[in-house]
Backbone of each chain as ProteinMPNN parsed JSONL, in Angstrom:
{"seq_chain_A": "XXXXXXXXXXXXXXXXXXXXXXXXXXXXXXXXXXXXXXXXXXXXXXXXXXXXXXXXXXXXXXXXXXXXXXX", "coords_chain_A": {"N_chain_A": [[0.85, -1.191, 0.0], [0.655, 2.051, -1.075], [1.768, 5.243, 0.673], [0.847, 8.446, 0.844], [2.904, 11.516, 1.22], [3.05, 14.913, 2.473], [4.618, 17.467, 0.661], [7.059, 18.985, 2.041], [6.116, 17.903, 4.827], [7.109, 15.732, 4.302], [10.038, 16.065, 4.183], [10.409, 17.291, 6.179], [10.304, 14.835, 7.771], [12.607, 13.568, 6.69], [14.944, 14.924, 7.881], [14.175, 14.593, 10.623], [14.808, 11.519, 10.762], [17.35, 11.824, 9.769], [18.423, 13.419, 12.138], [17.796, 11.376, 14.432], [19.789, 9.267, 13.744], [21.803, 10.826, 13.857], [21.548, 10.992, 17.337], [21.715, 8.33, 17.49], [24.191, 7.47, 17.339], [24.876, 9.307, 19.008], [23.816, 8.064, 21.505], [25.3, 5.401, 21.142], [27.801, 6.299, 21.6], [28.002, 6.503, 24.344], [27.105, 5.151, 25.532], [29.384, 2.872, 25.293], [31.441, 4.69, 26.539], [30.141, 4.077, 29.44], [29.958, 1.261, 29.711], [32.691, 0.598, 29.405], [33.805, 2.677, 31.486], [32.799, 1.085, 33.599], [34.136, -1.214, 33.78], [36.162, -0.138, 34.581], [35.871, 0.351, 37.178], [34.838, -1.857, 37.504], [37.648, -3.183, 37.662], [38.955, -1.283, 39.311], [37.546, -2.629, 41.954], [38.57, -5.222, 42.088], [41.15, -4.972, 42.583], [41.018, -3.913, 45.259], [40.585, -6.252, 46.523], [42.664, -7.421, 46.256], [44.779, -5.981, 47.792], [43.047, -6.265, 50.445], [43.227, -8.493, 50.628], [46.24, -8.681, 50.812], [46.799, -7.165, 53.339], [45.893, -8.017, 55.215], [46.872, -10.509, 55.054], [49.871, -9.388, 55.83], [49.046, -8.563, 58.672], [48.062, -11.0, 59.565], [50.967, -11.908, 60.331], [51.535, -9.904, 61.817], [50.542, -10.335, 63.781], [50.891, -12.802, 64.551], [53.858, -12.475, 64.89], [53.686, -11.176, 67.574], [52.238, -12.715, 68.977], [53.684, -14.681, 69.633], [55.328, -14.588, 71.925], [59.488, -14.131, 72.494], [60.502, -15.466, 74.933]], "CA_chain_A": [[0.0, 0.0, 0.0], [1.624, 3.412, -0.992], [1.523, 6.292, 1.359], [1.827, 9.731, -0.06], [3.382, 12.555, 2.337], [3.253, 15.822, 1.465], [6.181, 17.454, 0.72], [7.184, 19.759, 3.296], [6.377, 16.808, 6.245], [8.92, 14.181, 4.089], [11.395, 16.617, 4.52], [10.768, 17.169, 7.98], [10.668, 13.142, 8.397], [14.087, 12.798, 6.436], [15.21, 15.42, 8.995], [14.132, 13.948, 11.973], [15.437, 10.878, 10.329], [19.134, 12.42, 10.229], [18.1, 13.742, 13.868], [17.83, 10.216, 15.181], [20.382, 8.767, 13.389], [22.808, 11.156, 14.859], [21.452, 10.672, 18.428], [22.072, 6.995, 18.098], [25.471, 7.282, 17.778], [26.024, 9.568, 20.508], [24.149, 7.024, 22.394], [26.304, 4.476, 21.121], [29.257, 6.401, 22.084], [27.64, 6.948, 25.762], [26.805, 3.33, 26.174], [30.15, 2.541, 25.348], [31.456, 5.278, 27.737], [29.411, 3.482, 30.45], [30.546, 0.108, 29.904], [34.207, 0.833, 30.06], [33.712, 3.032, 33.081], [31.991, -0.058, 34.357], [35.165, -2.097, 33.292], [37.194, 0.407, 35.228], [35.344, 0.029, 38.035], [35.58, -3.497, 38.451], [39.182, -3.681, 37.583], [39.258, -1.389, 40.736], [37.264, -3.225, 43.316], [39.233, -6.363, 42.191], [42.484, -3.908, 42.861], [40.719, -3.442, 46.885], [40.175, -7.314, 47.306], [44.044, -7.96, 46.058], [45.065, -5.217, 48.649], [42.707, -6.64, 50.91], [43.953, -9.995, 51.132], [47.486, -8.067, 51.213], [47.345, -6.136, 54.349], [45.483, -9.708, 56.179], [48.556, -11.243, 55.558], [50.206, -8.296, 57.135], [48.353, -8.237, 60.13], [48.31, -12.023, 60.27], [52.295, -12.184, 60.433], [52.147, -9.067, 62.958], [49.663, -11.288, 64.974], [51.651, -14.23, 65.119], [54.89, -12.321, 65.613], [53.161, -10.684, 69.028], [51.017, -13.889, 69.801], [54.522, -16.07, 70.187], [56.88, -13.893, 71.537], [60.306, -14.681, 72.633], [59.904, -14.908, 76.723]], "C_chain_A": [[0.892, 1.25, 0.0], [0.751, 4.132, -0.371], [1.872, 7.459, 1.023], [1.275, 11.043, 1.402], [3.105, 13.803, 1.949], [4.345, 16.261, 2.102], [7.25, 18.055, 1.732], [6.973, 18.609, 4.576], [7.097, 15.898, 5.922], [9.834, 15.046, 4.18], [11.624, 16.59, 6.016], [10.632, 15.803, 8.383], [11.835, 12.961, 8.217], [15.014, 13.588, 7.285], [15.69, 15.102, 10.331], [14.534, 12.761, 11.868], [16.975, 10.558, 10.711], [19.333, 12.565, 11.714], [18.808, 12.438, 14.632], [19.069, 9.671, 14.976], [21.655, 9.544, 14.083], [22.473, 11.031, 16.5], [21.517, 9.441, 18.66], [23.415, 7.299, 18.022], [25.659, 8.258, 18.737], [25.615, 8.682, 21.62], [24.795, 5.697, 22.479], [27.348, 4.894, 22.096], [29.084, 6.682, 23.67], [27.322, 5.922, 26.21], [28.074, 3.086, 26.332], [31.105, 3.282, 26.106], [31.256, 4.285, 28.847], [30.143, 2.165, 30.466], [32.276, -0.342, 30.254], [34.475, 1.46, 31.345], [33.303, 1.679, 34.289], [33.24, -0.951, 34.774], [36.319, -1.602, 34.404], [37.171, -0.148, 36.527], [35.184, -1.197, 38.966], [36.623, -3.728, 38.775], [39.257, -2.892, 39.349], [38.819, -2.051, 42.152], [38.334, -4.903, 43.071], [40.717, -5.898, 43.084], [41.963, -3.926, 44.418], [40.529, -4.882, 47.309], [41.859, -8.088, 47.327], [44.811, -7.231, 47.78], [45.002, -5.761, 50.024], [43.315, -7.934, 51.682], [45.766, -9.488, 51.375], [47.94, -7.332, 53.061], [46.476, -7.003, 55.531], [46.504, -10.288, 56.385], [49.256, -10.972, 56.112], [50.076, -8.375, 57.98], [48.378, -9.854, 60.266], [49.46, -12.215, 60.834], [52.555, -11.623, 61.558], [51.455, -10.125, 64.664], [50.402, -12.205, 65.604], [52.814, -13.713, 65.392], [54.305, -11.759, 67.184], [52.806, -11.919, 69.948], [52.272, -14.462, 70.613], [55.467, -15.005, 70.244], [58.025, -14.75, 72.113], [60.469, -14.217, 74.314], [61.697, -14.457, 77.073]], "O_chain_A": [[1.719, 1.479, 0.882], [-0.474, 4.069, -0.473], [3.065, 7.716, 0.86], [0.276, 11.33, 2.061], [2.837, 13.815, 0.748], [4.909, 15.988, 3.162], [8.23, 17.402, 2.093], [7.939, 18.568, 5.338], [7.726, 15.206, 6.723], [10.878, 14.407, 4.317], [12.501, 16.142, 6.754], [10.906, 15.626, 9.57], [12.486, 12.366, 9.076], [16.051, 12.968, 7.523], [16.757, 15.186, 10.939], [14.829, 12.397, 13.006], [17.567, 9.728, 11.401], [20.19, 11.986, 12.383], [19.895, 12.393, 15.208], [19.68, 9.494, 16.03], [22.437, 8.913, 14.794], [23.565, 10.948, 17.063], [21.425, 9.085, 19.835], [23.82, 7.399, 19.18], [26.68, 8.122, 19.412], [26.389, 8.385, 22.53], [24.877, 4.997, 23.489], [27.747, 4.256, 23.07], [30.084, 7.1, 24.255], [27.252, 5.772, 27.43], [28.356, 2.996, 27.527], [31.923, 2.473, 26.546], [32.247, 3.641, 29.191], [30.998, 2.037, 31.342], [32.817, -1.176, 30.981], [35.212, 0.957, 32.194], [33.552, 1.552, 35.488], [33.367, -1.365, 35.926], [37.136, -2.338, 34.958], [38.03, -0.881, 37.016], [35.273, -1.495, 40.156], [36.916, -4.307, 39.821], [39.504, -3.543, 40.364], [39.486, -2.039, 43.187], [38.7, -5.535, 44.062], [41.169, -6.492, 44.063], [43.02, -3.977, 45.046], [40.283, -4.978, 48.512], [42.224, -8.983, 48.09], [45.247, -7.943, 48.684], [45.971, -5.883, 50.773], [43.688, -8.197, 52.825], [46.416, -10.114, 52.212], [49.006, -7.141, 53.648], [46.458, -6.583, 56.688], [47.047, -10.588, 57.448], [49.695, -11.72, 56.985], [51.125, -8.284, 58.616], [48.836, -10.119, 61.377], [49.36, -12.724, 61.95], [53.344, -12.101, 62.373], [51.765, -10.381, 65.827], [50.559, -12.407, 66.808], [53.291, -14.355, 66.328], [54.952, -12.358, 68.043], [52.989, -12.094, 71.152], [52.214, -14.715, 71.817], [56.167, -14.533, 69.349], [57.803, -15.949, 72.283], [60.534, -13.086, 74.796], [62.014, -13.993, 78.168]]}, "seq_chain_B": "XXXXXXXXXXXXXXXXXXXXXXXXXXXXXXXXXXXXXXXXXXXXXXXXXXXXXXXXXXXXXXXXXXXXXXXXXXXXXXXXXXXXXXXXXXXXXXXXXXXXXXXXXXXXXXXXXXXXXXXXXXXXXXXXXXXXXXXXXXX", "coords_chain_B": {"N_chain_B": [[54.539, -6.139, 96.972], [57.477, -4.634, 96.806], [58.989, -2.016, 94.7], [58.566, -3.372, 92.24], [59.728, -4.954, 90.049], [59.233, -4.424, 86.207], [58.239, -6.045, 84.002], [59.353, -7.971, 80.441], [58.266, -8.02, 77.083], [59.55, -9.714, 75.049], [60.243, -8.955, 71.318], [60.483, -10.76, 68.22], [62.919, -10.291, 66.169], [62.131, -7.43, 65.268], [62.432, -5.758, 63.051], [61.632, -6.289, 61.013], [58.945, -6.613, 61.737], [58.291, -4.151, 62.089], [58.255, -3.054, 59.549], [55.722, -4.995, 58.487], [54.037, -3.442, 59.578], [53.982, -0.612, 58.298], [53.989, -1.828, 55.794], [51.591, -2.373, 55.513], [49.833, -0.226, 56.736], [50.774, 1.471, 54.161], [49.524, -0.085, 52.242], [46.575, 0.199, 53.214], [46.101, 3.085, 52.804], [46.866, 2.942, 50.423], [44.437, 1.719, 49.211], [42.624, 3.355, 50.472], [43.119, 5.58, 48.004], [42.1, 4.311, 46.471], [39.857, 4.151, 46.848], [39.022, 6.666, 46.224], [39.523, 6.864, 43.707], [37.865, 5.332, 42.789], [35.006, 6.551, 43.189], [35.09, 8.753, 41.407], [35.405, 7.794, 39.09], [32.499, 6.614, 38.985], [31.187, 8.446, 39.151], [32.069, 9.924, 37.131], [30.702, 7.925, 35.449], [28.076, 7.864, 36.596], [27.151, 10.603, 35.345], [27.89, 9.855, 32.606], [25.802, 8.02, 32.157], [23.171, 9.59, 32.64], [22.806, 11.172, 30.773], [23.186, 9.387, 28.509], [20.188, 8.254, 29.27], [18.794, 10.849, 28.632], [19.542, 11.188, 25.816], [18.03, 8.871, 24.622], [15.0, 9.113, 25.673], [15.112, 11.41, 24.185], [15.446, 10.495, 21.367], [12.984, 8.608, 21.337], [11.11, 10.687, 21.543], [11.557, 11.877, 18.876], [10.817, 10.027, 17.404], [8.414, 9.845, 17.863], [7.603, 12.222, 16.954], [7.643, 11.6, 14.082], [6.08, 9.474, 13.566], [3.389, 11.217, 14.415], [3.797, 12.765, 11.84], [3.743, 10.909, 9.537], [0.982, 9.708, 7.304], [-2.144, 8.994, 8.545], [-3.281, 5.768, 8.31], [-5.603, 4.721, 6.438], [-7.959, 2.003, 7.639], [-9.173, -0.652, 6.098], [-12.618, -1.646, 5.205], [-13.784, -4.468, 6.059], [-11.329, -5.016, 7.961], [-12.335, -3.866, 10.636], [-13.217, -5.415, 12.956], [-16.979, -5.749, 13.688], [-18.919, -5.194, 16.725], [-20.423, -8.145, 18.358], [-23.408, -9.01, 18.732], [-25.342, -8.524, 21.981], [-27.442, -11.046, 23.24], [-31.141, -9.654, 24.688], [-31.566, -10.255, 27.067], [-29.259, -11.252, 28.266], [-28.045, -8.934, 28.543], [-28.985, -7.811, 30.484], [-28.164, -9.044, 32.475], [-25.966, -9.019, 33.041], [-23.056, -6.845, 34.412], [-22.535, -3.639, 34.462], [-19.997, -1.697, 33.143], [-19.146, 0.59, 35.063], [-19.502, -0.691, 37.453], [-18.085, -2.973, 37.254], [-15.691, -1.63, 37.43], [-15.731, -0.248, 40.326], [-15.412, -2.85, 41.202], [-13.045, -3.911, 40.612], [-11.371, -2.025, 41.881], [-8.434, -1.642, 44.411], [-8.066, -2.762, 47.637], [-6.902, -1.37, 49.381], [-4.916, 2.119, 49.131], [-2.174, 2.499, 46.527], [1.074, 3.507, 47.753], [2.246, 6.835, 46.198], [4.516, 6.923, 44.495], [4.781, 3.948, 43.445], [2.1, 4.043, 41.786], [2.663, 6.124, 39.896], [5.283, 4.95, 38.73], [3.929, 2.48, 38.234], [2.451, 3.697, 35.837], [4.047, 5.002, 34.282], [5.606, 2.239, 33.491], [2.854, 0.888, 32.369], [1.849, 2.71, 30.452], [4.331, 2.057, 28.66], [4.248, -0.543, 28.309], [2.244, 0.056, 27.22], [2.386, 1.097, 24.756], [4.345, -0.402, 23.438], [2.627, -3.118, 22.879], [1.127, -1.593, 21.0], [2.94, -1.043, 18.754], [3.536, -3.897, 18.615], [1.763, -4.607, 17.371], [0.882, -3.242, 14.979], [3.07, -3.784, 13.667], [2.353, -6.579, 13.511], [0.433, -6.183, 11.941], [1.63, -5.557, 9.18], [2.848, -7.754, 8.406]], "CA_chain_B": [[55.934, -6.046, 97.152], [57.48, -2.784, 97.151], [59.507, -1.788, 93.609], [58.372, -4.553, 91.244], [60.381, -4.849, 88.313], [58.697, -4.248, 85.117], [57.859, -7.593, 82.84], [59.09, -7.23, 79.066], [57.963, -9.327, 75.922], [60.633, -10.27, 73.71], [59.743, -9.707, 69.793], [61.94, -10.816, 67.748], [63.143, -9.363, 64.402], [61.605, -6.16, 65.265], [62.172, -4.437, 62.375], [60.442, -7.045, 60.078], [57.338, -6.446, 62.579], [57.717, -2.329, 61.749], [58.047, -2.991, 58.415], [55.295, -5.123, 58.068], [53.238, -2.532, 60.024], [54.397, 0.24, 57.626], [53.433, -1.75, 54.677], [49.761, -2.584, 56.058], [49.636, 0.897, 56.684], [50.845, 1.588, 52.935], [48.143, -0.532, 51.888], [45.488, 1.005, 53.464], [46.418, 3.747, 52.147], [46.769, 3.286, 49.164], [43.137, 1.59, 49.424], [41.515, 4.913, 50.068], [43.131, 6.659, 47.255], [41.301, 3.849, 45.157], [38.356, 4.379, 46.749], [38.648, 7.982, 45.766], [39.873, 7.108, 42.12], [36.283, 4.531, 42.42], [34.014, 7.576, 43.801], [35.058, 9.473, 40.365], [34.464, 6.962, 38.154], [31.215, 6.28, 39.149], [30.371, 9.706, 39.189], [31.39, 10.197, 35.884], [29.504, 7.127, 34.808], [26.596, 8.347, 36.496], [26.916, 11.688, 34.077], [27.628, 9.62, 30.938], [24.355, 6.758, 32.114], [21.985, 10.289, 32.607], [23.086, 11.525, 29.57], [22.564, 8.746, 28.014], [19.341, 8.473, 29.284], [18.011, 12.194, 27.991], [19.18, 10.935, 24.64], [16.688, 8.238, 24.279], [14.449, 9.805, 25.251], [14.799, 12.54, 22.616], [15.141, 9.358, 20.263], [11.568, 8.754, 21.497], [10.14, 11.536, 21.245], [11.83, 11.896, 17.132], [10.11, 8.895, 16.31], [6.926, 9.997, 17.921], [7.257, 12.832, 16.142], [7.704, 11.118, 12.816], [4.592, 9.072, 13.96], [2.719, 12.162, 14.069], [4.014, 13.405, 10.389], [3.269, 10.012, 8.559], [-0.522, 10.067, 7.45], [-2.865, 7.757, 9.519], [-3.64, 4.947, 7.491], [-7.656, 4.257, 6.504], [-8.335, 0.551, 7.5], [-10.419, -1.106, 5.408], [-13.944, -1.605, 6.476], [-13.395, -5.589, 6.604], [-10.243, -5.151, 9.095], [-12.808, -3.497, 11.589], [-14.394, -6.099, 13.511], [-18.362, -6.112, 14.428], [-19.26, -6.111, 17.81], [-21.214, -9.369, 18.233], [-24.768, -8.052, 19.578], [-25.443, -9.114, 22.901], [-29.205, -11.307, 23.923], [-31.12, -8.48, 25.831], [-31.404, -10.738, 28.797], [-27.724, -11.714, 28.896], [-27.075, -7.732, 29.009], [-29.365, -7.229, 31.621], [-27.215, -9.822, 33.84], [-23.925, -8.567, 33.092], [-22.577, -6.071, 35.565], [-22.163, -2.562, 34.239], [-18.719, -0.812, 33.43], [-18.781, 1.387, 36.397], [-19.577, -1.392, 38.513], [-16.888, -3.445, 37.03], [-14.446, -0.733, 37.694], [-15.787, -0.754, 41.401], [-15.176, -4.193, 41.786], [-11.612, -3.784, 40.217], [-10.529, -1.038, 42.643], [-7.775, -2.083, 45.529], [-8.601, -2.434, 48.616], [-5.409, -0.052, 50.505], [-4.145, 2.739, 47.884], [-0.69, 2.339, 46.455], [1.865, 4.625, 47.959], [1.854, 7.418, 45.008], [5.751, 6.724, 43.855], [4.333, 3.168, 42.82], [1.17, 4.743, 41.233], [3.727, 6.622, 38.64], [6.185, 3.904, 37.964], [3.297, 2.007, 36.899], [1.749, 3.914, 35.041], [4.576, 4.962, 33.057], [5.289, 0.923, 32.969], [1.506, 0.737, 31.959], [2.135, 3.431, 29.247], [5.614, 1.993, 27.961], [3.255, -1.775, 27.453], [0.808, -0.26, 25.794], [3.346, 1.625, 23.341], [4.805, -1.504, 23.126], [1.855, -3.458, 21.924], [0.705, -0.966, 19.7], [3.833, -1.271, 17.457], [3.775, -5.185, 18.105], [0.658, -4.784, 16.581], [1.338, -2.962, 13.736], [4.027, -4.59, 13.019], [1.569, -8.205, 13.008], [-0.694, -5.9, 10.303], [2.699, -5.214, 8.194], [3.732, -8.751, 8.158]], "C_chain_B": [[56.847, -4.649, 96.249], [58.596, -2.934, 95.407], [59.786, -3.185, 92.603], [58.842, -4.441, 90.142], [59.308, -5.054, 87.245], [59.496, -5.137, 83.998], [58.157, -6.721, 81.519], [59.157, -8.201, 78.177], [58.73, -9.323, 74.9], [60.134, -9.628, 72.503], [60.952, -9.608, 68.432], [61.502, -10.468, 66.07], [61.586, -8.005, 63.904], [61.146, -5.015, 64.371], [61.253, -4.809, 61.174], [59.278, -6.395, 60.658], [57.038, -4.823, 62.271], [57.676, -2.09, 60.329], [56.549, -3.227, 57.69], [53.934, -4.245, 58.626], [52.902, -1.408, 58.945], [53.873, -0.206, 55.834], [51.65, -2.186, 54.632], [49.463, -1.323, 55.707], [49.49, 1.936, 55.033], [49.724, 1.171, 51.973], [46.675, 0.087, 51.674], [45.351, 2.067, 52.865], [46.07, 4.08, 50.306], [44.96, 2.303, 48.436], [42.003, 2.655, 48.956], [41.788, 5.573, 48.899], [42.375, 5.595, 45.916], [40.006, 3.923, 45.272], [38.189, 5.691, 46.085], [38.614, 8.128, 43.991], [38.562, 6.284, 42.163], [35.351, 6.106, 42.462], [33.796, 8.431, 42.651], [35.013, 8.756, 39.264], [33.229, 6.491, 38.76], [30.81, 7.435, 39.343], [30.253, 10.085, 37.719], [30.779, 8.949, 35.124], [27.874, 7.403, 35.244], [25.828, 9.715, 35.864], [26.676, 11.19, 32.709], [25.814, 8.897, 30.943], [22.818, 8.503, 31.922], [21.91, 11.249, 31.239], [22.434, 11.03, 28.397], [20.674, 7.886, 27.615], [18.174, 9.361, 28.428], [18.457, 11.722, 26.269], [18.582, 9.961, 24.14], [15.721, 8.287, 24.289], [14.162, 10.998, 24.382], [14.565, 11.902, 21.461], [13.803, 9.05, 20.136], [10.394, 9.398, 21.256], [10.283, 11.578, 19.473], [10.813, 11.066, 16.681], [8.59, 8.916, 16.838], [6.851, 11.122, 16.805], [6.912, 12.254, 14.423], [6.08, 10.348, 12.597], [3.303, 9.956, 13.65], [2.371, 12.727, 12.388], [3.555, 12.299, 9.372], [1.603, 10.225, 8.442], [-0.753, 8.921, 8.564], [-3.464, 7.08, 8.435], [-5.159, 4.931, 6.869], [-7.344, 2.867, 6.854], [-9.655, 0.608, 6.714], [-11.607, -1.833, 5.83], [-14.052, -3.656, 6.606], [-12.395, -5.708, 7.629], [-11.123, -5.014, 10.524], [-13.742, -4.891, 11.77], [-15.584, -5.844, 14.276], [-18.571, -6.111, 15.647], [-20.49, -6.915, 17.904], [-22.256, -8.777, 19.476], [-24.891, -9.379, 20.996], [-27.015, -9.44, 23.368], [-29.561, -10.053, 25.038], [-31.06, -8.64, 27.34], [-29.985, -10.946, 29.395], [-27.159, -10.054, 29.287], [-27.386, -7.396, 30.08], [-28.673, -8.083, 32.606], [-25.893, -9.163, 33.693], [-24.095, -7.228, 33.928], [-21.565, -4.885, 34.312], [-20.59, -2.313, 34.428], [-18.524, -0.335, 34.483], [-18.397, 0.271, 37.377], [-18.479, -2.504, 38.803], [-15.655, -2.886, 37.606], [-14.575, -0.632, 39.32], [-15.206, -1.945, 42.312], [-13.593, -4.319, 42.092], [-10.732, -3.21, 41.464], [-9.777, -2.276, 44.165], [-8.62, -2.158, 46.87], [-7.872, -1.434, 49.352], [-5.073, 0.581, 49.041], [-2.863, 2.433, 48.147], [-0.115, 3.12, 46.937], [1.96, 4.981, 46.358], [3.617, 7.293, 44.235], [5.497, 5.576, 42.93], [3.523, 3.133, 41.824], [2.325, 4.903, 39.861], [4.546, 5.512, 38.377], [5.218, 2.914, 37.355], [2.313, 2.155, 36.379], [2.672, 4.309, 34.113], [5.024, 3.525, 32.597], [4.083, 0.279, 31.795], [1.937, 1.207, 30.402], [3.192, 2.409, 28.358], [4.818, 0.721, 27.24], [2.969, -1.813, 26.635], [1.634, 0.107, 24.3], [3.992, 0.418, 22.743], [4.056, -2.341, 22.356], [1.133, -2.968, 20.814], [1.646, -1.253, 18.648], [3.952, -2.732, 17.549], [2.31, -5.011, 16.845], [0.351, -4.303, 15.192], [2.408, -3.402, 12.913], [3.562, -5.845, 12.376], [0.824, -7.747, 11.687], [-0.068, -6.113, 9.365], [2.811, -6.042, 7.529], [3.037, -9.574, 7.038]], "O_chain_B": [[56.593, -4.014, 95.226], [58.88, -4.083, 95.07], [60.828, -3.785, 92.339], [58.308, -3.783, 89.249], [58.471, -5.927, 87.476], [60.587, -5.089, 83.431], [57.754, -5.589, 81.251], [59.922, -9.157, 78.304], [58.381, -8.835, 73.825], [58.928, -9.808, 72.672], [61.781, -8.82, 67.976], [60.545, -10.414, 65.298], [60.74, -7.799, 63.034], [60.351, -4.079, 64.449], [60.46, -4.104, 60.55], [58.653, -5.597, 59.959], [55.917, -4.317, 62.216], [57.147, -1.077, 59.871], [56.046, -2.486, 56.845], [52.853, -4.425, 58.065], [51.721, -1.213, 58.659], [53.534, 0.57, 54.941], [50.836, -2.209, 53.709], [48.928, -1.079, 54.625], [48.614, 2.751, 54.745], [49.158, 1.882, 51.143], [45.964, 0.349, 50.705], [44.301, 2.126, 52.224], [45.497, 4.835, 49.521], [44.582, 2.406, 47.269], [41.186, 2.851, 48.057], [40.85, 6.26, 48.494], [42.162, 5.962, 44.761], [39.149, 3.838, 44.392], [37.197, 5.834, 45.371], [38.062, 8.946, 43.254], [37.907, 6.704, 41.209], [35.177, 6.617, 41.356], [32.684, 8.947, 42.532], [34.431, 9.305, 38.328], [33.511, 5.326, 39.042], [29.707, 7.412, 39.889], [29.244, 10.406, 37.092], [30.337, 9.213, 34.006], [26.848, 7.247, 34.584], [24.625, 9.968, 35.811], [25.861, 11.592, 31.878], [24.914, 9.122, 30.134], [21.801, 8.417, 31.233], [20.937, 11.915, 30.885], [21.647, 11.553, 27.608], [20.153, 7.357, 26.633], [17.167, 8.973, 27.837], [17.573, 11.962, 25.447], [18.506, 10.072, 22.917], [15.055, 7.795, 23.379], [13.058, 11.386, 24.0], [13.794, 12.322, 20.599], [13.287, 9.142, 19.022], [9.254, 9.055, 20.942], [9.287, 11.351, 18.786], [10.055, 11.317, 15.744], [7.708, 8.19, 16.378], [6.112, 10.965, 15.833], [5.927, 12.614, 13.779], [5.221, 10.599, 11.752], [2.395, 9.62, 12.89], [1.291, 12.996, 11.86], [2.987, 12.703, 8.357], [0.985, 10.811, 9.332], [0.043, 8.231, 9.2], [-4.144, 7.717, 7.63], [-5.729, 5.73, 7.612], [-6.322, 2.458, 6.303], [-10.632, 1.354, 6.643], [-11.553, -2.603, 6.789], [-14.608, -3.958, 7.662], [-12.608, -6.688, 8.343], [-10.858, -5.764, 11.463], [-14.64, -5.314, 11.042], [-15.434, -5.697, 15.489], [-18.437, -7.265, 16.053], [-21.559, -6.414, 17.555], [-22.038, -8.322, 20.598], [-24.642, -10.585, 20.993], [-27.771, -8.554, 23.768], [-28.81, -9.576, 25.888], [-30.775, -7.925, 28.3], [-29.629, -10.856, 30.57], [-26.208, -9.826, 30.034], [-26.612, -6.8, 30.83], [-28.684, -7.619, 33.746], [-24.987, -8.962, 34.502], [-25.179, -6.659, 34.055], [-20.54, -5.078, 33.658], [-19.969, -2.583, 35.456], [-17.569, -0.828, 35.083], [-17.329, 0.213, 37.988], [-18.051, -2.896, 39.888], [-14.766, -3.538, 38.153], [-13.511, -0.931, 39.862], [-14.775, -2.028, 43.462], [-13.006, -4.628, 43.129], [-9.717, -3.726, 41.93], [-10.309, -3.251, 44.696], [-9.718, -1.623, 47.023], [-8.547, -0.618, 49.98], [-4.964, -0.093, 48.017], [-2.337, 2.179, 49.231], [-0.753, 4.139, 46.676], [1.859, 4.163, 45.443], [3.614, 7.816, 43.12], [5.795, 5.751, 41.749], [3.816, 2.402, 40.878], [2.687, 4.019, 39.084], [4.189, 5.095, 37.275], [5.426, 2.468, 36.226], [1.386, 1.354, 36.259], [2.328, 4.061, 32.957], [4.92, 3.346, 31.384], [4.25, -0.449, 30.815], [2.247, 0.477, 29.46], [2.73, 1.992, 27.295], [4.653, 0.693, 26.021], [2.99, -2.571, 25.665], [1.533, -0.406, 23.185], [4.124, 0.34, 21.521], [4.456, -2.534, 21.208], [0.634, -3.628, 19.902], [1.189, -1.719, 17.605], [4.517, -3.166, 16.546], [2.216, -5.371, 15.671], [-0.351, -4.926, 14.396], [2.521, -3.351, 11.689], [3.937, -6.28, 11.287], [0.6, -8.44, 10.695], [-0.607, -6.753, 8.461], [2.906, -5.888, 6.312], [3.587, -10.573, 6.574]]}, "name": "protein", "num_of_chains": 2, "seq": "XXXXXXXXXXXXXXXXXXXXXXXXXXXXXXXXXXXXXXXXXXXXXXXXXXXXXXXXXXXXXXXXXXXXXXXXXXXXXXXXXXXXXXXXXXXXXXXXXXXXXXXXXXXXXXXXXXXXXXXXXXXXXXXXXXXXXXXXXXXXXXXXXXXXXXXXXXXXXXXXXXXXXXXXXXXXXXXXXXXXXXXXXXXXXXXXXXXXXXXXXXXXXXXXXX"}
């Protein structure tokens, strides 16, 4: 079934067309923003559980040097 | 007993034990300054995510607009279905719209935050089945 526009509102469709088409890519490029921030984000809480388990070991060693001392 | 000497606890290899104090301490340290480097990424991800947000909705609205600008179709008078007449006795048993909608109602109102989330839920559905549905005419 053909649909006929008139001419003046297909322009302003192929317009709003272009419109969209540029607002997907900036939300492409803002998704993909997001997901790398995301990426960051993990990498650092992994970075606070490495640490984590770092400064346990620490404090275990200081533990056990105190616990057993030398009378 | 009168001037009691003062007890003292050995620890041996002392300086290991201040070291490994010093690098705990280092740790920690350097902990917080990741919490602080976390606190700014996630701030600016919560600029790019609202960002991102306002431009889908503008995407939304474009393609309503476009919606608007296309004509509105005619259906053809076979697409429209009939409503199938109802016996006068079977209408007089059936239970009125209003009364329906009576029946319907909650018993406790929703807190009004719930209300809005679904009704724009509600809304987003129906937008939703409208274009499944045009889409099933297309196909």
């Amino acid at each position: 079934m053909v649909v006929y526009v008139k001419l003046d509102e297909y322009k302003d469709i192929v317009d709003i067309v272009n419109l969209i088409r540029t607002k997907l890519k900036q939300a492409r490029y803002l998704l993909d923003k997001v997901a790398e921030l995301k990426k960051q984000e993990d990498a650092e809480i992994g970075g606070w559980a490495s640490e984590l388990d770092s400064i346990e070991e620490k404090i275990d060693t200081i533990d056990k040097t105190l616990t057993e001392p030398e009378v | 007993m009168p001037d009691e000497e003062p007890l003292f606890v050995g620890v041996p290899d002392s300086v290991a034990l201040r070291k490994d104090l010093l690098n705990a301490s280092k740790s920690l340290l350097s902990s917080l300054r990741g919490y602080e480097k976390f606190n700014a990424i996630k701030n600016e991800k919560e600029r790019y995510t609202s960002e991102l947000v306002r431009a889908v909705k503008e995407i939304n609205m474009l393609n309503r607009r476009i919606k608007q600008l296309l004509p509105k179709t005619r259906l053809k008078p076979g697409m429209i279905k009939k409503p199938v007449p109802v016996p006068p006795r079977i209408a007089r048993e059936m239970p009125r719209p209003a009364e329906m909608m009576e029946a319907k109602k909650p018993a406790r109102p929703a807190p009004s935050g719930i209300i809005e989330e679904k009704t724009r839920l509600a809304k987003l559905e129906d937008e939703l089945a409208e274009v499944e549905e045009k889409l099933a005419k297309l196909e």
